[in-house]
N, CA, C and O atoms as a GROMACS GRO file, in nm:
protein
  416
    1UNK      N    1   2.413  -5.755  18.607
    1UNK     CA    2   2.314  -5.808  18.517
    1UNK      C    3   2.371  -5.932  18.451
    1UNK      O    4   2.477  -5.926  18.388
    2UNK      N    5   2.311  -6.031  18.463
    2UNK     CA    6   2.358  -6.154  18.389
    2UNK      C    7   2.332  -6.118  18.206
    2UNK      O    8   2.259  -6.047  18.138
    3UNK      N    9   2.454  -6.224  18.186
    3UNK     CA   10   2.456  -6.206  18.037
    3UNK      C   11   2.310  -6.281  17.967
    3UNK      O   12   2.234  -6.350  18.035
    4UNK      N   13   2.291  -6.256  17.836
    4UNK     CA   14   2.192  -6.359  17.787
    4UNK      C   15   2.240  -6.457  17.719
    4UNK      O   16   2.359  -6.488  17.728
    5UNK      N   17   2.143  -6.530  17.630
    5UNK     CA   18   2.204  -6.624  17.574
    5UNK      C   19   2.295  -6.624  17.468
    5UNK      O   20   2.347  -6.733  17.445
    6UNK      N   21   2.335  -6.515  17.385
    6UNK     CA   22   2.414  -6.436  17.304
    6UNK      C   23   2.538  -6.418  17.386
    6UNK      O   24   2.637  -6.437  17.315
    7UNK      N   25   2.566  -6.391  17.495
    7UNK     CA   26   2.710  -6.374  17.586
    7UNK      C   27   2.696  -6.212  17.554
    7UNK      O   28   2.798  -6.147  17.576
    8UNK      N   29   2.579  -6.140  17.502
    8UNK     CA   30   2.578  -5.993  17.543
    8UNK      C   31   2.515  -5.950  17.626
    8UNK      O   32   2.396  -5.977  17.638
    9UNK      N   33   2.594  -5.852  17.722
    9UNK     CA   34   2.523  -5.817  17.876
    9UNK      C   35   2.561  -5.655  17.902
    9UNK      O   36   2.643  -5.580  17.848
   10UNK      N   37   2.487  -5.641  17.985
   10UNK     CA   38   2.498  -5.464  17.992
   10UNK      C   39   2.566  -5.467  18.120
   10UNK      O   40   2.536  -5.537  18.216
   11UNK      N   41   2.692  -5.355  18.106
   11UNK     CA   42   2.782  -5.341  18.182
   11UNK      C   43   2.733  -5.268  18.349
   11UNK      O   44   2.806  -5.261  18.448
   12UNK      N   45   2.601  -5.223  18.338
   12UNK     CA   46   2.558  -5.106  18.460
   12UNK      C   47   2.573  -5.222  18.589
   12UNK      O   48   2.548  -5.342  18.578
   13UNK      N   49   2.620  -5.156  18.705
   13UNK     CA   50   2.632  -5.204  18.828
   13UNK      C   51   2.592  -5.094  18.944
   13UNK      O   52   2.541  -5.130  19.050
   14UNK      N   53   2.616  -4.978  18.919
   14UNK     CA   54   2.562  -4.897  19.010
   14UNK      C   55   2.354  -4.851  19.016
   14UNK      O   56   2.278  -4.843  18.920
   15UNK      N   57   2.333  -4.836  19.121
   15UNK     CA   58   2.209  -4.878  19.122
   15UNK      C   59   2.141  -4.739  19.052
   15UNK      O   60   2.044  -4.731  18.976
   16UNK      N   61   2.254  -4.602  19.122
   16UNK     CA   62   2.146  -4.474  19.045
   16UNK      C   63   2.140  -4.462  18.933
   16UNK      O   64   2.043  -4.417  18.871
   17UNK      N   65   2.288  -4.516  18.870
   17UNK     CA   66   2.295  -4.507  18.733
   17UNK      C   67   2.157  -4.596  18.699
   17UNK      O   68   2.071  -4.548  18.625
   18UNK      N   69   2.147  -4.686  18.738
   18UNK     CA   70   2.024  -4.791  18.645
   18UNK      C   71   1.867  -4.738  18.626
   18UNK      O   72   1.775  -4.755  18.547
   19UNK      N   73   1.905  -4.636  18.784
   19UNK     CA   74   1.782  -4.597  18.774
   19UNK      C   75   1.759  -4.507  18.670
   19UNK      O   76   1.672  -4.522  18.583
   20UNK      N   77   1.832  -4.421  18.679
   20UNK     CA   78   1.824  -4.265  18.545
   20UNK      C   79   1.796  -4.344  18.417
   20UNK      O   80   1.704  -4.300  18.347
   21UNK      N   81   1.852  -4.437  18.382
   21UNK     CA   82   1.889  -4.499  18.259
   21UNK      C   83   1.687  -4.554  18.238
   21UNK      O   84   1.598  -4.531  18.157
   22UNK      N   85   1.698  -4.621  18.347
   22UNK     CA   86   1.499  -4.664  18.327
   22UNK      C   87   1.390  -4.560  18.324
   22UNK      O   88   1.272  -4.581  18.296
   23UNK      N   89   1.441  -4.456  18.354
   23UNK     CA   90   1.363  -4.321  18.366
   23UNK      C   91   1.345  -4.277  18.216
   23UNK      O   92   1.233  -4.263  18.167
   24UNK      N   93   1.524  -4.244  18.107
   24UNK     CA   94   1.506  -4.220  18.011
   24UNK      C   95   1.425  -4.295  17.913
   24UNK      O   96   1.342  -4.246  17.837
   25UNK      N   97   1.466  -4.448  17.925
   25UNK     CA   98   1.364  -4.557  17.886
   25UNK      C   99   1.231  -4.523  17.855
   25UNK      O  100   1.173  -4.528  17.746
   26UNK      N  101   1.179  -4.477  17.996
   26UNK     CA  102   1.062  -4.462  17.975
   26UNK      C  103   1.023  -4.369  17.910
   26UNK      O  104   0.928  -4.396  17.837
   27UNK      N  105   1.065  -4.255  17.908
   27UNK     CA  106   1.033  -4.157  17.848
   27UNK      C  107   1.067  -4.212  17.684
   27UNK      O  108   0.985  -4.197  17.593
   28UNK      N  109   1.139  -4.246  17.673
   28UNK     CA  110   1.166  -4.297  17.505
   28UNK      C  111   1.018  -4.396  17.468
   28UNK      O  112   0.955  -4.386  17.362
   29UNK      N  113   0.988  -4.480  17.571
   29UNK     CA  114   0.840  -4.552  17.562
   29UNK      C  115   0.722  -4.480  17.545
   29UNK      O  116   0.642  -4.532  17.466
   30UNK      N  117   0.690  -4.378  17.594
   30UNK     CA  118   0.562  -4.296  17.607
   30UNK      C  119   0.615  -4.288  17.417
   30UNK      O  120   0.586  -4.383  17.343
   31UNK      N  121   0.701  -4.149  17.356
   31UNK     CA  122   0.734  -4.176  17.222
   31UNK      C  123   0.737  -4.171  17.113
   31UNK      O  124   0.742  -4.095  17.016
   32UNK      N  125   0.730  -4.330  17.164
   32UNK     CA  126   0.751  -4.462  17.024
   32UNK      C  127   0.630  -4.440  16.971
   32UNK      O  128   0.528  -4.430  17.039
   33UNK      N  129   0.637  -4.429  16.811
   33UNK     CA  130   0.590  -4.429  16.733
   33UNK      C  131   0.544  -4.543  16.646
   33UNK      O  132   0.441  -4.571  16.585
   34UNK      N  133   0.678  -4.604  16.667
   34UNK     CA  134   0.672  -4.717  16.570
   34UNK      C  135   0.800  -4.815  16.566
   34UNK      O  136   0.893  -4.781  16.639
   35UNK      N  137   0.812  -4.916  16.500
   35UNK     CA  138   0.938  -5.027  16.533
   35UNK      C  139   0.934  -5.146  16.413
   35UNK      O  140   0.863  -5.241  16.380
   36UNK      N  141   1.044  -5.086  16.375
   36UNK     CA  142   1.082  -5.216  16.251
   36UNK      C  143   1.212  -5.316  16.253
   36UNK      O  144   1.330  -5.282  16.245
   37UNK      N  145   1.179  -5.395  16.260
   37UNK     CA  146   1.266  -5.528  16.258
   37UNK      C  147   1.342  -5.499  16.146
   37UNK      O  148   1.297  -5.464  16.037
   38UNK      N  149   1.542  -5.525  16.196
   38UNK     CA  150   1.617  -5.502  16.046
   38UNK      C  151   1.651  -5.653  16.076
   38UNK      O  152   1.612  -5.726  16.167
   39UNK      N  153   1.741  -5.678  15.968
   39UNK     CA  154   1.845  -5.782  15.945
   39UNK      C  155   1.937  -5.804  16.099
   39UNK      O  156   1.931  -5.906  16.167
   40UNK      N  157   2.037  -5.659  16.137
   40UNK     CA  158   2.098  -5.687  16.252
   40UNK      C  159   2.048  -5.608  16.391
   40UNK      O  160   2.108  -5.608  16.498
   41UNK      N  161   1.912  -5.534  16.357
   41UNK     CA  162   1.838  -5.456  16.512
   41UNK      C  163   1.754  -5.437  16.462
   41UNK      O  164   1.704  -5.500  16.368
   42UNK      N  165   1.699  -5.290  16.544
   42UNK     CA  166   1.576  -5.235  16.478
   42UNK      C  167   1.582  -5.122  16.442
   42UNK      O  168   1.689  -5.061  16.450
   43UNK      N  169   1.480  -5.071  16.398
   43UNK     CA  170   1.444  -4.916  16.382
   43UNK      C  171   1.356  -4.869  16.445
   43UNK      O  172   1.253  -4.935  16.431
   44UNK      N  173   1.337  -4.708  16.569
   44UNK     CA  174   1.288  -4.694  16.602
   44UNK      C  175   1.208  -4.574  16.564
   44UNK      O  176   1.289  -4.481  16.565
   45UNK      N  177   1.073  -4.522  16.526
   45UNK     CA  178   1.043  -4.412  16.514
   45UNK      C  179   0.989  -4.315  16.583
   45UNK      O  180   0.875  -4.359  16.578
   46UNK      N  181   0.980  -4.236  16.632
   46UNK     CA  182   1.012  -4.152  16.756
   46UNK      C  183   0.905  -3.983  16.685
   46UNK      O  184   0.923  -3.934  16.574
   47UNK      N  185   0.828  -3.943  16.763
   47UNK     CA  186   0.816  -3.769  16.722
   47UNK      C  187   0.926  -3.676  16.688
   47UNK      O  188   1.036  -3.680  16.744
   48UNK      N  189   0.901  -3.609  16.614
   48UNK     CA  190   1.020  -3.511  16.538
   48UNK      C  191   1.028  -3.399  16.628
   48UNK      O  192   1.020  -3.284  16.584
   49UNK      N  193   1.048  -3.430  16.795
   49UNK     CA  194   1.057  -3.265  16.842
   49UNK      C  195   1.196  -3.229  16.897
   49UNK      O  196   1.285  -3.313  16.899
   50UNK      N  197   1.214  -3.110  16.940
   50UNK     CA  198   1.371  -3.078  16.976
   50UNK      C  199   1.374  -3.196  17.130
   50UNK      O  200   1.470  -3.269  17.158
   51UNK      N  201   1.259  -3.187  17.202
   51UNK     CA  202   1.228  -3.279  17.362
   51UNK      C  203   1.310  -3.403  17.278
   51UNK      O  204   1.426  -3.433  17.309
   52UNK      N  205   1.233  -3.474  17.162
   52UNK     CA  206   1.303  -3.582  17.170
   52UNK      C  207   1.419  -3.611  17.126
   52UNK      O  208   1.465  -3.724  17.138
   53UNK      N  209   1.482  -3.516  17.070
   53UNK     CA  210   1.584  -3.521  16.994
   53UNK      C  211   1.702  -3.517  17.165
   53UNK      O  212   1.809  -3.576  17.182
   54UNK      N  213   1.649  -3.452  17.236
   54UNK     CA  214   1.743  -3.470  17.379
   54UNK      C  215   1.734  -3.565  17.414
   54UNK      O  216   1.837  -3.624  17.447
   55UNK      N  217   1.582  -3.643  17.428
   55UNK     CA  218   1.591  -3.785  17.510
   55UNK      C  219   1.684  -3.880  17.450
   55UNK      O  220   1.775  -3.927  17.518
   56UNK      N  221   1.665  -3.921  17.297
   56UNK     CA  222   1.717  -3.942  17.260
   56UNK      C  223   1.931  -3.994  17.256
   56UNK      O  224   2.000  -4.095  17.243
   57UNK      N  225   1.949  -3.844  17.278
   57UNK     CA  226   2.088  -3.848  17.296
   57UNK      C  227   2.126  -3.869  17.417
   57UNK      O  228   2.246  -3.876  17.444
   58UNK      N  229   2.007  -3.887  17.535
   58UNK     CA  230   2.051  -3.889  17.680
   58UNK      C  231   2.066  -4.031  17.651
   58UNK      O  232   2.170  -4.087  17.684
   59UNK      N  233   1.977  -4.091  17.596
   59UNK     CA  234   1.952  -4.239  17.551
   59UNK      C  235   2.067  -4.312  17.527
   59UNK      O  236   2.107  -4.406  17.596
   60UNK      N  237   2.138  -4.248  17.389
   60UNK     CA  238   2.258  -4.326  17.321
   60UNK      C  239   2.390  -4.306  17.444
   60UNK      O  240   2.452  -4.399  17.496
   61UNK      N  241   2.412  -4.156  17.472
   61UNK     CA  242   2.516  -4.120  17.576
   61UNK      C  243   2.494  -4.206  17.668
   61UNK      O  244   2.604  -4.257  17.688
   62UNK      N  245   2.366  -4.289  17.785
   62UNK     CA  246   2.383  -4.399  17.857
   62UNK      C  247   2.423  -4.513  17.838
   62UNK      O  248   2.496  -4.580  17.912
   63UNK      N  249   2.342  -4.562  17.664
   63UNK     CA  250   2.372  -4.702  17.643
   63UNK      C  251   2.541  -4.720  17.579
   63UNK      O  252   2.586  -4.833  17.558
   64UNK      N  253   2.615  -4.609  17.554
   64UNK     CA  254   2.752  -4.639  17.492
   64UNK      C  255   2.845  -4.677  17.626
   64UNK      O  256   2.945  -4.749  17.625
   65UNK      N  257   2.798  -4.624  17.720
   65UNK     CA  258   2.883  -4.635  17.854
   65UNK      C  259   2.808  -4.806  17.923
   65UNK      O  260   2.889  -4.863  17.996
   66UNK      N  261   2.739  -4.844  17.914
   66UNK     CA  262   2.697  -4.969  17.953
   66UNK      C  263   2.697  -5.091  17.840
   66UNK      O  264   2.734  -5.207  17.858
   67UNK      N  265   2.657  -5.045  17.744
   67UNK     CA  266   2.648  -5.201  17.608
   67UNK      C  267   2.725  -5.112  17.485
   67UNK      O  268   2.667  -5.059  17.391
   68UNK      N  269   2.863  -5.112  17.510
   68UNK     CA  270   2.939  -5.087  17.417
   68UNK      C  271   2.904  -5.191  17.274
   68UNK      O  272   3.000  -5.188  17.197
   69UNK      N  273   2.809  -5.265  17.233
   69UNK     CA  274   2.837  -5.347  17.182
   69UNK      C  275   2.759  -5.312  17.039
   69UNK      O  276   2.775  -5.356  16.925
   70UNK      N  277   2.630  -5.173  17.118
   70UNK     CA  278   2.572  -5.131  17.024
   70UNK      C  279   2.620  -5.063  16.887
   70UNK      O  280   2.742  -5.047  16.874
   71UNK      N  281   2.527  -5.018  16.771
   71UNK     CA  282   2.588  -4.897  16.685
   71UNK      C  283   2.444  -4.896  16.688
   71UNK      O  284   2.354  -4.980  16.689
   72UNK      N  285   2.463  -4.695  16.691
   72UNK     CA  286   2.344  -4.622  16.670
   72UNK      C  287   2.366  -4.557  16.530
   72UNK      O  288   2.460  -4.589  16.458
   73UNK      N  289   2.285  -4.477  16.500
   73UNK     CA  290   2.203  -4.418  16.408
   73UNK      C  291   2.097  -4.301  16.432
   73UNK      O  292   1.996  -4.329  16.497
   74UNK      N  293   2.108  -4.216  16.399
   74UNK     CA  294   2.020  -4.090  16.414
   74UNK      C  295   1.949  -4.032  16.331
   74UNK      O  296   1.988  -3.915  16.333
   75UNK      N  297   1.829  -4.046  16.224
   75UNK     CA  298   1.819  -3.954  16.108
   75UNK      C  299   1.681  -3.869  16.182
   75UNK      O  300   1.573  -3.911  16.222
   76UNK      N  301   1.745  -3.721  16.179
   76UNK     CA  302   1.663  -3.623  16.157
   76UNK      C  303   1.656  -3.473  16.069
   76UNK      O  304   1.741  -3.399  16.020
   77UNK      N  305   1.482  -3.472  16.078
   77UNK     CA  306   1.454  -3.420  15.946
   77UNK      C  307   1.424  -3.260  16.022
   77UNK      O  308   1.493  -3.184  16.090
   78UNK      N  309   1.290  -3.256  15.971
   78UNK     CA  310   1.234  -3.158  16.041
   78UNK      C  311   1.128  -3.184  16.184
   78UNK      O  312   1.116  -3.280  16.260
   79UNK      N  313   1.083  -3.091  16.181
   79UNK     CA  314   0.946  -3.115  16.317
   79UNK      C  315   0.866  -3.214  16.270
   79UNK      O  316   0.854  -3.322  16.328
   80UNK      N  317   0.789  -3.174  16.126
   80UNK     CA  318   0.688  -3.278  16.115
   80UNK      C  319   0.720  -3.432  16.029
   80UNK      O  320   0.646  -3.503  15.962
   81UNK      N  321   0.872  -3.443  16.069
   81UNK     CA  322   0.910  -3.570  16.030
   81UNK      C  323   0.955  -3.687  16.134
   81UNK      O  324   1.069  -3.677  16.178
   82UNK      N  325   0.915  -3.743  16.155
   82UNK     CA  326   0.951  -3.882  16.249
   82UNK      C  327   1.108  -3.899  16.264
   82UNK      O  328   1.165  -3.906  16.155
   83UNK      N  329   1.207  -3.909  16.398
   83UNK     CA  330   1.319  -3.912  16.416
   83UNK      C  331   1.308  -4.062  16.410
   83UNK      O  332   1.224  -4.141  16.454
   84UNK      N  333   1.414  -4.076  16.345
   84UNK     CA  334   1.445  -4.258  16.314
   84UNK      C  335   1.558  -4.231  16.449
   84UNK      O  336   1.607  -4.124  16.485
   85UNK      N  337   1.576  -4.368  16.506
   85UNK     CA  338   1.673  -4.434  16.628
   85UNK      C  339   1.702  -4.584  16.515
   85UNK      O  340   1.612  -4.653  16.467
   86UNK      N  341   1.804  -4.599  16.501
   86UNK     CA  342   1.847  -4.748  16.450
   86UNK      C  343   1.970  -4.779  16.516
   86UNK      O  344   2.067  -4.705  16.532
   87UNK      N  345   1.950  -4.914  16.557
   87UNK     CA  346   2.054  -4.996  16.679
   87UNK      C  347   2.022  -5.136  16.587
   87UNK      O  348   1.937  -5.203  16.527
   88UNK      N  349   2.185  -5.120  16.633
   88UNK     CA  350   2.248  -5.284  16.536
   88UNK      C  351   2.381  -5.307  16.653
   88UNK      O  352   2.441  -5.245  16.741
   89UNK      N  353   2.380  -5.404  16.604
   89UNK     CA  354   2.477  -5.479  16.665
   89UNK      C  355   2.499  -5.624  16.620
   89UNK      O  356   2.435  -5.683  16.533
   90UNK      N  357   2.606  -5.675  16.700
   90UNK     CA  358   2.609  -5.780  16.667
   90UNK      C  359   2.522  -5.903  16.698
   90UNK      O  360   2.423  -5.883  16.768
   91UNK      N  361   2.544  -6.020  16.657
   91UNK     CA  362   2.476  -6.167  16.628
   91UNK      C  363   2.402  -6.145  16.784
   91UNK      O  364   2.470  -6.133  16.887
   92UNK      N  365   2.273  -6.144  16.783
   92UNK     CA  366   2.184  -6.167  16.933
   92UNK      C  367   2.159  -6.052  16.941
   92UNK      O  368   2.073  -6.038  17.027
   93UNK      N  369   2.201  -5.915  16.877
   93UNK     CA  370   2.139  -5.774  16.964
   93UNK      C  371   2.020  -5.797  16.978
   93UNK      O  372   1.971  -5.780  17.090
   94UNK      N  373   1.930  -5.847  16.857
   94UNK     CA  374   1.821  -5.796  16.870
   94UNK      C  375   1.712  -5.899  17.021
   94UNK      O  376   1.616  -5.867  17.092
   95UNK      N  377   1.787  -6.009  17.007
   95UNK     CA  378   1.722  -6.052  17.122
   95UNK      C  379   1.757  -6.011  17.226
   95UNK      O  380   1.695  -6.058  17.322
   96UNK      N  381   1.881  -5.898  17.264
   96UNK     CA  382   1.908  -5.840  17.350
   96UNK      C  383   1.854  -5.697  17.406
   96UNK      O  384   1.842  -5.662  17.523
   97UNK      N  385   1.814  -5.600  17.246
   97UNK     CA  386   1.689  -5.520  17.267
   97UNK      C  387   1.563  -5.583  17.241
   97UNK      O  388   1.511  -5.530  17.143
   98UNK      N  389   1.504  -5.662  17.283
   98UNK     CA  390   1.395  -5.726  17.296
   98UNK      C  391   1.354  -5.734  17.432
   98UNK      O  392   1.266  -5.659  17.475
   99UNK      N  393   1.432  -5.850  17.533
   99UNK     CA  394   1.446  -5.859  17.630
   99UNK      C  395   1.540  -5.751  17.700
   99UNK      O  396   1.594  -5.820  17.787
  100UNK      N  397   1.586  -5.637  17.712
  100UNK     CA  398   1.645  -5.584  17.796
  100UNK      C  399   1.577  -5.397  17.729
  100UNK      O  400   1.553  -5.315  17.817
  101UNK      N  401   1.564  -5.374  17.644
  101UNK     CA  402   1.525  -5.234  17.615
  101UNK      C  403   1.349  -5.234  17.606
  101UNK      O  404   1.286  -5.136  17.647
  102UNK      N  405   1.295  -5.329  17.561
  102UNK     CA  406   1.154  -5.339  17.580
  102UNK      C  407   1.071  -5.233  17.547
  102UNK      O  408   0.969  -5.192  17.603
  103UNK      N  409   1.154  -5.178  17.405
  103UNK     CA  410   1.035  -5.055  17.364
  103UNK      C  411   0.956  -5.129  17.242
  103UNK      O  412   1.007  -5.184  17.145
  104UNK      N  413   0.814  -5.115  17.274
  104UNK     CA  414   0.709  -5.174  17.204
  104UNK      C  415   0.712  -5.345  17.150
  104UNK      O  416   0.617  -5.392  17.088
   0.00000   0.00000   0.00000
């Protein structure tokens, strides 16, 4: 994967890996709840169920092994509370989850 204009690039080269990784994606897309712009990423809001609380971690467990560059964030409550996802990083993440994670 070529880098962007930030010089941050995702490390995946094997093809199954990329695939699983776009699978979880998607499933994190169906979801999304909601999405707020921070200072250094975003915030993602997500359904409060145990399902997503797995996708989720399948989520972070892929992206730490490919874009070390991220920091996550996890807040959960109960069922009928919205699971926050917050990803920061450094200078360009967010144009890097923009163009490369493409949730909402």
């Amino acid at each position: 994967m070529e880098k962007t204009k930030t010089g941050l690039s995702c490390k995946l080269t094997d093809e199954e890996f990329r695939e699983h990784k776009e699978k979880i994606r998607a499933g994190l897309k169906e979801g999304l709840r909601d999405k707020q712009e921070i200072a250094d990423g975003f915030v993602y809001a997500f359904h409060g169920s145990d399902a997503t609380i797995e996708q989720l971690v399948n989520f972070i467990r892929i992206e730490r092994q490919c874009c070390p560059f991220f920091r996550f964030e996890l807040t959960i409550r109960d069922e009928k509370t919205d699971i926050l996802l917050k990803i920061t990083g450094p200078e360009g993440v967010k144009e890097f989850l923009l163009n490369e994670l493409k949730l909402r």
